[in-house]
Every structure is written in structure tokens, then in C-alpha cells.
N, C-alpha and C positions, 0 to 999 in steps of 0.2 A: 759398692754402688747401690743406693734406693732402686727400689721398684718401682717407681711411679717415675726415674728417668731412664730404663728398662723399656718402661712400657711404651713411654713418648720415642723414646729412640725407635723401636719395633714399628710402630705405625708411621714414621718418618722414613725408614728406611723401605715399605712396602709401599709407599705412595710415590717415591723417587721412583725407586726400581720398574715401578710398574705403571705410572702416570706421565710422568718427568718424561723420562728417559727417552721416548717414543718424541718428542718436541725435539729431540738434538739434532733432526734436519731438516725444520723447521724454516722457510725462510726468512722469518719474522726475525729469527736470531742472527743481528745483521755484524759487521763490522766493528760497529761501536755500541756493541749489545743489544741484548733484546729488545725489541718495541714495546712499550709501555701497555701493546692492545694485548700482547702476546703475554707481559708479564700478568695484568687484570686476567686475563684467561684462565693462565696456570692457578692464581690464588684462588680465583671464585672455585676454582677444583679442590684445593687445597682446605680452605674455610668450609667445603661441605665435608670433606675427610676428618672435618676434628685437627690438621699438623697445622694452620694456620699460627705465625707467630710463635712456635712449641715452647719456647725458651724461657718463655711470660705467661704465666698462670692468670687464672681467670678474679683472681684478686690482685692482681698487678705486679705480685711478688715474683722474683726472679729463680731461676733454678740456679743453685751453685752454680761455680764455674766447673769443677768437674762434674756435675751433672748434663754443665748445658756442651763438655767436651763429647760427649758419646750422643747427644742431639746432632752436635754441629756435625762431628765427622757422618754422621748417618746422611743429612742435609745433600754435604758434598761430595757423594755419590756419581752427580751429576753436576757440570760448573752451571746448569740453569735451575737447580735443587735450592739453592741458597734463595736465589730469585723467588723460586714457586711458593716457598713456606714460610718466606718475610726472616729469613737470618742472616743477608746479606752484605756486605760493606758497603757504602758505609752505613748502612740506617743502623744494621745490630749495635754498634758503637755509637753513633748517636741518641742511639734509644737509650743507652746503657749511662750515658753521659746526663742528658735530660733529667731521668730518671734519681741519679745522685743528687746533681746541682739545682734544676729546673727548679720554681715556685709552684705551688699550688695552680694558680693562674694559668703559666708556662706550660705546665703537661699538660692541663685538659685542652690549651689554643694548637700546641704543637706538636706533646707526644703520643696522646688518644689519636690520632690518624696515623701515625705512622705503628701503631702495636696494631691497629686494629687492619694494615695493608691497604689501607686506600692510596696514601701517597708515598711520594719517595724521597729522600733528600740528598745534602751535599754538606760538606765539611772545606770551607774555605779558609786554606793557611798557606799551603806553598803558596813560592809566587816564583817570575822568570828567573832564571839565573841571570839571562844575558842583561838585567837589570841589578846583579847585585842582591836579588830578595832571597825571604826564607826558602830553605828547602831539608835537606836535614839538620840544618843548623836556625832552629826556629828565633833563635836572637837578634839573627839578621832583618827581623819583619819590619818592610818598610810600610805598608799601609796602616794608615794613620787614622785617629779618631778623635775629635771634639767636641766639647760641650756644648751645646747652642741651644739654651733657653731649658727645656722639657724633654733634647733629642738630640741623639750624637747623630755629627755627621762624618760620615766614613769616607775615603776615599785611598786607592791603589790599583793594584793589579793584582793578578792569581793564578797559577797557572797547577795544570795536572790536577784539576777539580773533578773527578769522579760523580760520574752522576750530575752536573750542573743542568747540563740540557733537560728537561723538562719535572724538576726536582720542584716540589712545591714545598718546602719546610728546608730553611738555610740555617747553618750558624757560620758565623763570621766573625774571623780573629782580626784583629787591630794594634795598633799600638797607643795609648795616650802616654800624658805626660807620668805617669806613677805608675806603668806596664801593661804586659799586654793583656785586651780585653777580649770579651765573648760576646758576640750577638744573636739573636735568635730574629730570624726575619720570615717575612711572609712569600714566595715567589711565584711567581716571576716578577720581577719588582724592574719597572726602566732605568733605573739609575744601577741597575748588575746586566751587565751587558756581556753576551757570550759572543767573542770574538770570531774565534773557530771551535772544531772538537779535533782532538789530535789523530792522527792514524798512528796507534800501537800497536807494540807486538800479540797485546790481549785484548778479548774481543768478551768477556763473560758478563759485565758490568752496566747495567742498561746508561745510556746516556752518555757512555763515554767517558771521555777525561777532558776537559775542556782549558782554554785559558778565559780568562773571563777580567774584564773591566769594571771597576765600581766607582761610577762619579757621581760625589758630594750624594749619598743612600743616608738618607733620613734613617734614623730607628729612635722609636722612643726609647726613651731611658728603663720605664717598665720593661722591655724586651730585652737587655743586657743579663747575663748568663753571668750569677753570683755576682762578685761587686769587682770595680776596677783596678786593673793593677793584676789580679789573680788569674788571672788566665792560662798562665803555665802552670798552674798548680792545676788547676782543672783539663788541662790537656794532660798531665801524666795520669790521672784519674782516669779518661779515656782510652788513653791510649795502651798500656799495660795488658788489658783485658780485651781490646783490638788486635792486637798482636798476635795472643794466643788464638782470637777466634778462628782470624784467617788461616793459623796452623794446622788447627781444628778443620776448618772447610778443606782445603786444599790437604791434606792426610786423605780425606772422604775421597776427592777427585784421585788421588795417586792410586790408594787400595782399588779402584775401577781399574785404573789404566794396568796395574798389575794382574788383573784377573783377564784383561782385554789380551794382553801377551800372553802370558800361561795360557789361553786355551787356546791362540795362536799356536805356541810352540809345541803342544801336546797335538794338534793336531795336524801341521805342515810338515810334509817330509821332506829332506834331501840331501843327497851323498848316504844312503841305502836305509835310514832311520830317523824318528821321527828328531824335529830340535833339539827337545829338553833332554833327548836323550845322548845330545856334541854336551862335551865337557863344558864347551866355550858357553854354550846359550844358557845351559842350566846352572851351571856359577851364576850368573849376570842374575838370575832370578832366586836363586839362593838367596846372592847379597841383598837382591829387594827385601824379602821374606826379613832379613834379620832388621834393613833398619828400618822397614817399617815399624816395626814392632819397636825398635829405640824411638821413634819419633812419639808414639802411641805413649810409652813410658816420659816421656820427656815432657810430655802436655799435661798429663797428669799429675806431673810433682809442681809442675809450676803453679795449674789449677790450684793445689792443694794452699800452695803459696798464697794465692791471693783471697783463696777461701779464710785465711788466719787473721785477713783483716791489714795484711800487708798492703802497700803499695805493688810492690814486685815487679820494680825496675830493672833490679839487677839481674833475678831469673825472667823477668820475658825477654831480655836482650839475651841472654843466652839459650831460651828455647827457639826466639826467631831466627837468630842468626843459625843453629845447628839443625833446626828443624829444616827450613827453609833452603839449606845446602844439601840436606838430605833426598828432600821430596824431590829435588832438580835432578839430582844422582840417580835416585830411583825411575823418573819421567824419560831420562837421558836411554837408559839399559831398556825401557820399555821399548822406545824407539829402536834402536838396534837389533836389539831383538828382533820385532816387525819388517826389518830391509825396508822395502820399497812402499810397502804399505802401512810402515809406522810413519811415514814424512810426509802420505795422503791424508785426506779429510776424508777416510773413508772409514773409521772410527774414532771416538775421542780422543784415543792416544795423540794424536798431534796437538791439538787443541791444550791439553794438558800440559804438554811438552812447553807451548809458549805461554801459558798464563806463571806456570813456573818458572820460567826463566823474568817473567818480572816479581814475581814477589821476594825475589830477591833481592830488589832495591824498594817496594813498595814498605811503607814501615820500615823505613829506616833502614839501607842498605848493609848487606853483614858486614862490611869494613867499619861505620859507624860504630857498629855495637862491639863489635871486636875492640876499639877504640877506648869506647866509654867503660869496655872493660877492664882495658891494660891502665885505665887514669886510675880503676878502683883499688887493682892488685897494686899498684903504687902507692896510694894512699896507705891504704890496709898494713904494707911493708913498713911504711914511716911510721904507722902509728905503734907498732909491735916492737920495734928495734927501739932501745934505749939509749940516747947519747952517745954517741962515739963507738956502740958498738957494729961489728960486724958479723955476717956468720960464719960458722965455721966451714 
């Protein structure tokens, strides 16, 4: 590992620990996430610390992805960490997206405010079920796009939009006639109308998750994200390196909840000794200890993966899916651990407890990837075996 992602981690993880952290009873941090006054707060803290945006160097260039792995986890220390130092979902992956595909033009209208923490955005692709639309099966996308003169006009539904509610930089998928496309919009725009914001099981995400409306949203043609048709090329571009981030954060948030237990257990006594020292509780944090450290190992080969200039579809579907059943494993035992006081709001540990229990469907639910894995190991088999053979 560089020195220079060393050093960003180091000052990342003293500004969580000791700036962050002190915010988590905050009442600003509501429901459906923190207040936007609450998130401005944290970063003006953060952009005078030097960790503003850590991930994105001061010439625009990005840190590896294992570089920006020991950022993120430092980050997500705390689940308002990601928020306070601009690493968050979705902007980190939109930034990351922009960044690849965007024009010249494109970054300085739309990605220069969001590196630089002024505003925040949203990634509009799922849509309702109960209409039939995308959701992990992005093929299904029924919102639609047409030419008209200079400007596509857009219209659908969306639903589980992250961050919609007061997001100022959108991208918007579609479908035209030659596949699906990319928009990059200005908002609050009237013609993207946020219906409701949803009440989830997590709460870390400023703005929520919303469903949201889009009737006949003008976008010039200048604004379309690379060229038509390619859109799913450009969403696995994103999303790969999305995947692991959130691994990345959410490892940060478990390592806490694990040290939140451990000094619970080292220090509560009952039935004549302290916890950790029943067979039962110190197992239960044993097993934390070990897979944390698989999860830590598992981000890093993927990392490595997409550092090679891979895509690395096939390993981030297997670092999300193992990762992500791990951290829930680990958040689960923290709770238990705790009894009565792992299932209050009277430290993160519960908090933890439920944002992991969604990122288990958030990026593609582990049965998906589990899926798209058993298609590959099929494939893989037909291409291996010759004719008529079988194995022994």
C-alpha cells in the first residue's frame, strides 16, 4: 500500500473518530437522512481538515481502487463519515461514472460541484415493480426517450432513488429506440416530480430513497451521457467499482460496531464473569475478528481486479454478494452480543444492524449475483468440455 493512501486514510480516520462521530445524535440526522444543513456542516469541517473528497486528488486524478479501499473503510467508521468527507453513494459512483464517460463540458457543468461537496446527487434507473419496471433486471427499463429536434424528451417512473429529494446533479437512464441511454440533468427540474420518499429500514443516506415521476423532462442532447444505445455499457462501468465502494464503507461501519461490542463485553459482567470471558459471547466475536479480516481480504483482490483495467463484473458480484452476507453476520453477533442494548439507539450498533440488512439487496441482491454466477460457471463448463464429452 502507497504512502500517500496511508496518510489520507490516517487523517480520514482522525477526523471520523473525532469530528464525525460526536454528530450521531444529532437530531438533524433524521429518518431519511441527514439534513442537507447538517451534511454542509460536517463538510465545511471537513474541507478545512484537508479529508474533503480524499478519494480525488487535487489534479483530478483518482486514487486506485485499492488505495481509495483503506480511505473508504477509514470513511465508514461512522454511517455519517461517508456523508461528512464527500465518499458517499451515490455521488462517489457518480463521480466515478462522470469522470470516465462525462465530456469536457459535462464535468466542469456537473462533476466540479459535486468533488468539490457543494451539492449532492441521484442515479435514476430502478423503477416500481408493481408496474413491471427495472429493478435488478435493468432490461426491463420502461422509461422512455425521444428525439425531438435538439432534446430528448424523457418520460417514466422511478422508484428507490437515493438521494432524489433535494439532489441537485441527476443522471437519468431511458430507453430509445437503439438502447438504453444516459442523461445528465440539472435539478430540481418540474417535469421530475418526487412523489413520496419511502420509509426504510436505513436511515444513513441524506434525502432518502424516493419514487419519483418524470413527465415529457426536456434534456438537450448536449447533456446525454456518451452516445445512445450504450448505456448499459456505461452502467457496468459504474457500477463494479460502486459495489466494492459500498463494501468498502460498510466494512468501516462494522469494524466500529465490532469494537462497540468488544468493549461492551470486556466490560459487562454477569453469571460471576465478565462476557467475553462465556464461551458463547467470545466465539460470537472471535468469528467477527476472523471475517472481518476475509471481508478486508476480499476488497482488496477485487480492488486489485479493477486496478488491471478489468471490468470486474464477475469478482465484484462475488465480493458484494460474500462481503455483504458477512458484514450482516458480523452486525447480527454485534447485536447479540449487546442483549438489550444492542436493539436500542443507544449506540450505533443497531443502526449498523439495519443499514446492513439492506445492503443486502441494495446493488443487486446476493441471490442475483449468486445467479449471474451459476450462468458463468455454466458457460465456463460448456466452453471446457469437448463434444460429447463428460467428466469422470
Amino acid at each position: 500500500m502507497t504512502d500517500r493512501a496511508q496518510a489520507i486514510a490516517a487523517k480520514v480516520e482522525a477526523f471520523v473518530r473525532e469530528t464525525v462521530i460526536p454528530y450521531e445524535k444529532d437530531p438533524r440526522a433524521t429518518s431519511h437522512g441527514p439534513t442537507d444543513e447538517l451534511m454542509h456542516e460536517m463538510r465545511a469541517k471537513a474541507r478545512a481538515a484537508g479529508v474533503l473528497t480524499p478519494h480525488i486528488l487535487a489534479d483530478g486524478s483518482h486514487l486506485t481502487q485499492r488505495e481509495t479501499a483503506i480511505v473508504l473503510i477509514k470513511s465508514g467508521l461512522s454511517p455519517l463519515g461517508p456523508i461528512a468527507v464527500n465518499t458517499m453513494a451515490p455521488d462517489e459512483g457518480n463521480m466515478y461514472l462522470i469522470g470516465k464517460v462525462g465530456s469536457a463540458e459535462q464535468k466542469a457543468r456537473f462533476l466540479d460541484q459535486l468533488v468539490a461537496g457543494d451539492s449532492r446527487s441521484a442515479f435514476f434507473m430502478t423503477e416500481p415493480a408493481s408496474e413491471g419496471g427495472a429493478g435488478s433486471d435493468p432490461s426491463m427499463m420502461r422509461t422512455t426517450c425521444r428525439l425531438d429536434g435538439n432534446h430528448w424528451v424523457i418520460n417514466g417512473r422511478k422508484a428507490f432513488i437515493t438521494g432524489a429529494d433535494g439532489a441537485k446533479v441527476g443522471i437519468v437512464m431511458a430507453k430509445s429506440d437503439e438502447g438504453a441511454c444516459m442523461f445528465l440533468v440539472d435539478l430540481p427540474d418540474p417535469a421530475i416530480r418526487i412523489e413520496r420518499v419511502l420509509e426504510t429500514i436505513d436511515s444513513s443516506m441524506p434525502g432518502g430513497h424516493s419514487i419519483v415521476m418524470i413527465d415529457n423532462l426536456r434534456v438537450p442532447a448536449s447533456q446525454m451521457l456518451g452516445a445512445s444505445g450504450e448505456g448499459f455499457k456505461y452502467a457496468q462501468v459504474r457500477l463494479s467499482p460502486a459495489r466494492l465502494s459500498h463494501c468498502m464503507r460498510w466494512l468501516g461501519a462494522t469494524i466500529r460496531a465490532q469494537e462497540v461490542a468488544v468493549d461492551y463485553a470486556c466490560r459487562r459482567e454477569a453469571f460471576g464473569k465478565k462476557l467475553i470471558d462465556h464461551e458463547g459471547v467470545g466465539f460470537m466475536l472471535a468469528d467477527n475478528m476472523i471475517e472481518l479480516q476475509q471481508c478486508e481480504l476480499m476488497i482488496d483482490w477485487c480492488a486489485g481486479v479493477l486496478d488491471s483495467g478489468s471490468l470486474g463484473t464477475v469478482e465484484s458480484s462475488m465480493a458484494k454478494a460474500a462481503v455483504s452476507e458477512a458484514l450482516f453476520r458480523i452486525a447480527d453477533r454485534c447485536v447479540q452480543v449487546m442483549g438489550g442494548t444492542g436493539v436500542s439507539g443507544d449506540t450505533v450498533v443497531e443502526q449498523v444492524f439495519r443499514e446492513l440488512r439492506a445492503f443486502r439487496i441494495y446493488d443487486g441482491p446476493t441471490e442475483v449475483h449468486k445467479w449471474s454466477l451459476a450462468k458463468k460457471i455454466k458457460r465456463d463448463h460448456g466452453k471446457a468440455q469437448p463434444a460429447g464429452a463428460h467428466a469422470a
